[in-house]
C-alpha positions in Angstrom: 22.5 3.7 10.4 24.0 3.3 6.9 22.1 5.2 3.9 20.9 3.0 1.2 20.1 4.2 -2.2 17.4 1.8 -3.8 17.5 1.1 -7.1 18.7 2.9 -10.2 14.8 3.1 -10.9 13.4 2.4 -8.2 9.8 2.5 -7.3 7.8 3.8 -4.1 4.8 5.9 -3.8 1.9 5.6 -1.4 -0.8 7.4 0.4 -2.7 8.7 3.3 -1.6 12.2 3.1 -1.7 13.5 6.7 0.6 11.5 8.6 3.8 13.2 9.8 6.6 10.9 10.8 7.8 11.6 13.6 11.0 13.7 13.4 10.1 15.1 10.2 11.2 18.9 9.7 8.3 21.4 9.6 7.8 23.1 6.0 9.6 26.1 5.1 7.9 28.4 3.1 8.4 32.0 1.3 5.9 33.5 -0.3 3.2 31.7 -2.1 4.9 29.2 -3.5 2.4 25.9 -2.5 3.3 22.3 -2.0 -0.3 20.8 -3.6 -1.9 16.9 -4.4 0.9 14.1 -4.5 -0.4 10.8 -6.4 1.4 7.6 -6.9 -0.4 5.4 -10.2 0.3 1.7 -10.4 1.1 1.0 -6.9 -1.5 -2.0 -6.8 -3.0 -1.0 -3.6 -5.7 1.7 -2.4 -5.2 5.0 -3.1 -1.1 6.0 -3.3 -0.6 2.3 -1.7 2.2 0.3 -3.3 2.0 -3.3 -2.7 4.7 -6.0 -4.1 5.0 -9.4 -3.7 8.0 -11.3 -3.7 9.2 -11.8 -7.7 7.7 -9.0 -9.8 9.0 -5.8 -10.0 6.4 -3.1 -10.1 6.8 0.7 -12.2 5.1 3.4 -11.0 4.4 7.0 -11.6 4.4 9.6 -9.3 3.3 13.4 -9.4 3.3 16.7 -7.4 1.1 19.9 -8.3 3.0 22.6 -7.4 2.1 26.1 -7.7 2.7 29.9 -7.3 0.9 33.0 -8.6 4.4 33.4 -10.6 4.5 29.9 -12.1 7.1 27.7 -11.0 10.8 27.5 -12.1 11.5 24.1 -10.3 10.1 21.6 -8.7 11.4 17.7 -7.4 10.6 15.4 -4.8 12.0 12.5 -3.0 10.9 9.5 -1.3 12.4 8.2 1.9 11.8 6.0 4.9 13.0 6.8 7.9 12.3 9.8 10.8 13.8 12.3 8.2 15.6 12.5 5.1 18.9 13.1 6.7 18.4 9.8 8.5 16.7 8.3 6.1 17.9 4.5 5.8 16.3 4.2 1.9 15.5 6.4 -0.5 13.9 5.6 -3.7 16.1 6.9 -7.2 13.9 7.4 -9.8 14.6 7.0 -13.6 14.4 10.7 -14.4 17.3 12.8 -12.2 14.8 15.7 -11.2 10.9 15.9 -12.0 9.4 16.9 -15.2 7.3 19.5 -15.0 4.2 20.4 -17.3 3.2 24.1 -16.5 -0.4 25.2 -17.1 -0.4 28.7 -16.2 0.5 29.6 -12.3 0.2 25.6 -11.9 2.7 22.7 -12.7 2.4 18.8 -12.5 5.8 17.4 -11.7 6.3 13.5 -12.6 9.0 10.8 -11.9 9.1 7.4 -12.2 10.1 4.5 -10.2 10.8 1.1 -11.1 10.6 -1.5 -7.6 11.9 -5.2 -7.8 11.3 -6.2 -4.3 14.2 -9.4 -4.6 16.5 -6.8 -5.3 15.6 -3.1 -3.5 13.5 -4.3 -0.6 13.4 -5.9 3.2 10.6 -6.2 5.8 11.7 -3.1 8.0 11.3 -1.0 4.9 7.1 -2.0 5.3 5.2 0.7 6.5 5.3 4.9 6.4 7.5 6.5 3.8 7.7 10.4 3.5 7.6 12.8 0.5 10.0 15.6 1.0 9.4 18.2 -1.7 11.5 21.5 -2.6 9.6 23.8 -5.2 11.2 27.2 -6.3 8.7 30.1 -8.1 9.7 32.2 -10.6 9.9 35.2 -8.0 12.0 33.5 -5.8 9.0 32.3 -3.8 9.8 28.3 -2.4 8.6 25.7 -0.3 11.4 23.0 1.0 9.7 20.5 3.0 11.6 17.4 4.9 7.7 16.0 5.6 5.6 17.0 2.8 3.2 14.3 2.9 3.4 10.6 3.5 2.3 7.0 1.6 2.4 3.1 2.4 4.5 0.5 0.9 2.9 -2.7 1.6 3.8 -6.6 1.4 0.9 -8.9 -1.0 -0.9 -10.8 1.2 -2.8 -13.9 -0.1 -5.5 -16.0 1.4 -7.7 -18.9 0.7 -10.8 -20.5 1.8 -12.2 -24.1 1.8 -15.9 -24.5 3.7 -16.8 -28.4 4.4 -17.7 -31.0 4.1 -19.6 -30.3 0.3 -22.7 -31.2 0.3 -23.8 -30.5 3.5 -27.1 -31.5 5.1 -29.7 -28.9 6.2 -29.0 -27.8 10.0 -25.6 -29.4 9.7 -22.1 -28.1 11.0 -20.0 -26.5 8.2 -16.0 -26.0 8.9 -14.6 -22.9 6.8 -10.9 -23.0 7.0 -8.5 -20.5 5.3 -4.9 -19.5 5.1 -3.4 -15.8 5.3 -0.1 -15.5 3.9 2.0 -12.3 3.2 5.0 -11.5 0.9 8.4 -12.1 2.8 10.6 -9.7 1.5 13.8 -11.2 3.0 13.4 -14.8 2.2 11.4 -13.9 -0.7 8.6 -16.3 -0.3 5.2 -16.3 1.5 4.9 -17.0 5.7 1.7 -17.1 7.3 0.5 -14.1 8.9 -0.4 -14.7 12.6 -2.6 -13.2 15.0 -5.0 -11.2 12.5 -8.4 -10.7 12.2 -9.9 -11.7 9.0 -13.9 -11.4 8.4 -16.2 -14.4 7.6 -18.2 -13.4 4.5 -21.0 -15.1 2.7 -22.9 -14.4 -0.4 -26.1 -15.7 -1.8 -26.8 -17.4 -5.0 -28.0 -14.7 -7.6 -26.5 -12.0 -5.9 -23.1 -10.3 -6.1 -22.2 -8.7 -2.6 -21.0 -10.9 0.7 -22.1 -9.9 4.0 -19.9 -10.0 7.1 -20.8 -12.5 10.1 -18.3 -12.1 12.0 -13.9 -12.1 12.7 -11.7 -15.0 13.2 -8.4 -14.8 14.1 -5.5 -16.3 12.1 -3.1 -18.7 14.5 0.6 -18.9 14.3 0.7 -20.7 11.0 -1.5 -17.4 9.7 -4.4 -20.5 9.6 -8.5 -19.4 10.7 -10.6 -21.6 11.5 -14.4 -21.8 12.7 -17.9 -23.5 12.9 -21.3 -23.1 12.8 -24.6 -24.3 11.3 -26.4 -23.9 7.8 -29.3 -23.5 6.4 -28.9 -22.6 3.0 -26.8 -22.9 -0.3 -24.3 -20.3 0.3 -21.0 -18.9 -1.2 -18.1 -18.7 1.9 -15.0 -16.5 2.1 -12.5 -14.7 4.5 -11.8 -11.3 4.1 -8.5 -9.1 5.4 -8.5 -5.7 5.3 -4.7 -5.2 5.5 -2.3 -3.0 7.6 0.1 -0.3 7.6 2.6 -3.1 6.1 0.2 -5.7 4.3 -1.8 -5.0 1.6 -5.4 -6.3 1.8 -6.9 -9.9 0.9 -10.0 -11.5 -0.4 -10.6 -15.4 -0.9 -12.4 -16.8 -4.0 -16.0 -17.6 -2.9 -16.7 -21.7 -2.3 -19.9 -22.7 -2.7 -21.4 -24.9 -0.5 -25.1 -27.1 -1.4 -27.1 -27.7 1.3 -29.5 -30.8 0.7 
């Protein structure tokens, strides 16, 4: 498969730190010399998540703390997707050519940064799992080179709405909430309806500031939901979607219904 290099700043960081893709080389280590917390700022998603949509280009920041009881001489990083990095069909280039690194003591935080425009450096297959490969050399010729370091998401923005009716409604009557899950389509760069997902029913109560689940609907082929049921009370309705390991997660604005 051809190797693409994304972007001459080029943004991608994401977490959930202890998944190995598969194929990726075991760490090689001498000495020492330790491989510590990765963190990605400004993805727009939980944790190391980075989520785009379809038009705005996104700049992140991404760090390493490496260490060795030495201090460390160098340390970079590089973010791929792919089963390895010699495989690897994209790799994000960052603005800086190797990381920056701020020693404090035997310790040193080592920063890139990325700059992301999805109409230009992404595509749907490149959703999902990308890997951190890391190679960090002490000052005592202690290293750490690994092909599988740790790993992060890149997601696509999902959207979704919600529209409960008929408004008013009268006590004991049937109330339809309808809603819509759409998700950022990197290769047409516009929004499709996400099909075939759960997404929760929520409600809140007037004066309060939490919703509470009821139940899951799934989205058809349009990405629509749709359900039914009977009311009792003025109540605030939306759909919830928690997101995958390609979508970023969705919440509808709350639509009041009165119940007379």
């Amino acid at each position: 498969m051809r190797r693409t290099t994304i972007g001459a700043a080029l943004a991608g960081a994401l977490a959930i730190a202890a998944l190995l893709v598969p194929g990726a080389q075991a760490d090689e280590v001498v000495g020492n010399a330790d491989a510590g917390a990765f963190r990605i700022t400004g993805g727009g998603g939980s944790g190391n998540d980075v989520v785009l949509g379809v038009t705005d280009s996104r700049k992140i920041t991404v760090s390493l703390t490496a260490s060795d009881d030495s201090g460390i001489d160098v340390a970079d990083f590089t973010l791929y997707h792919g089963r390895s990095l010699t495989t690897a069909d994209a790799v994000l280039k960052a603005a800086e050519t190797t990381a920056v690194c701020k020693a404090d003591g035997t310790t040193s935080v080592c920063t890139k940064h990325y700059t992301i425009d999805p109409r230009r450096d992404l595509k749907n297959s490149l959703a999902g799992i990308w890997t951190v490969a890391v190679d960090i050399r002490a000052n005592d010729g202690d290293y750490v080179k690994a092909d599988g370091h740790t790993t992060f998401f890149m997601k696509r923005y999902a959207k979704l709405t919600t529209n409960a009716s008929p408004e008013p409604v009268a006590k004991g009557g049937k109330l339809t909430v309808s809603g819509k899950l759409t998700r950022a389509n990197w290769d047409t760069h516009d929004y499709r309806g996400y099909a075939n997902q759960n997404v929760s029913l929520q409600f809140r109560r007037p004066g309060t500031d939490y919703y509470e689940p009821l139940g899951y609907v799934e989205t058809n082929t349009y990405g629509v939901a749709t359900t039914k049921g009977t009311v009792s009370a003025d109540r605030y309705w939306r759909y919830y979607f928690r997101g995958t390991m390609t979508t970023g997660a969705a919440k509808a604005p709350g639509d009041f219904v009165d119940v007379r």
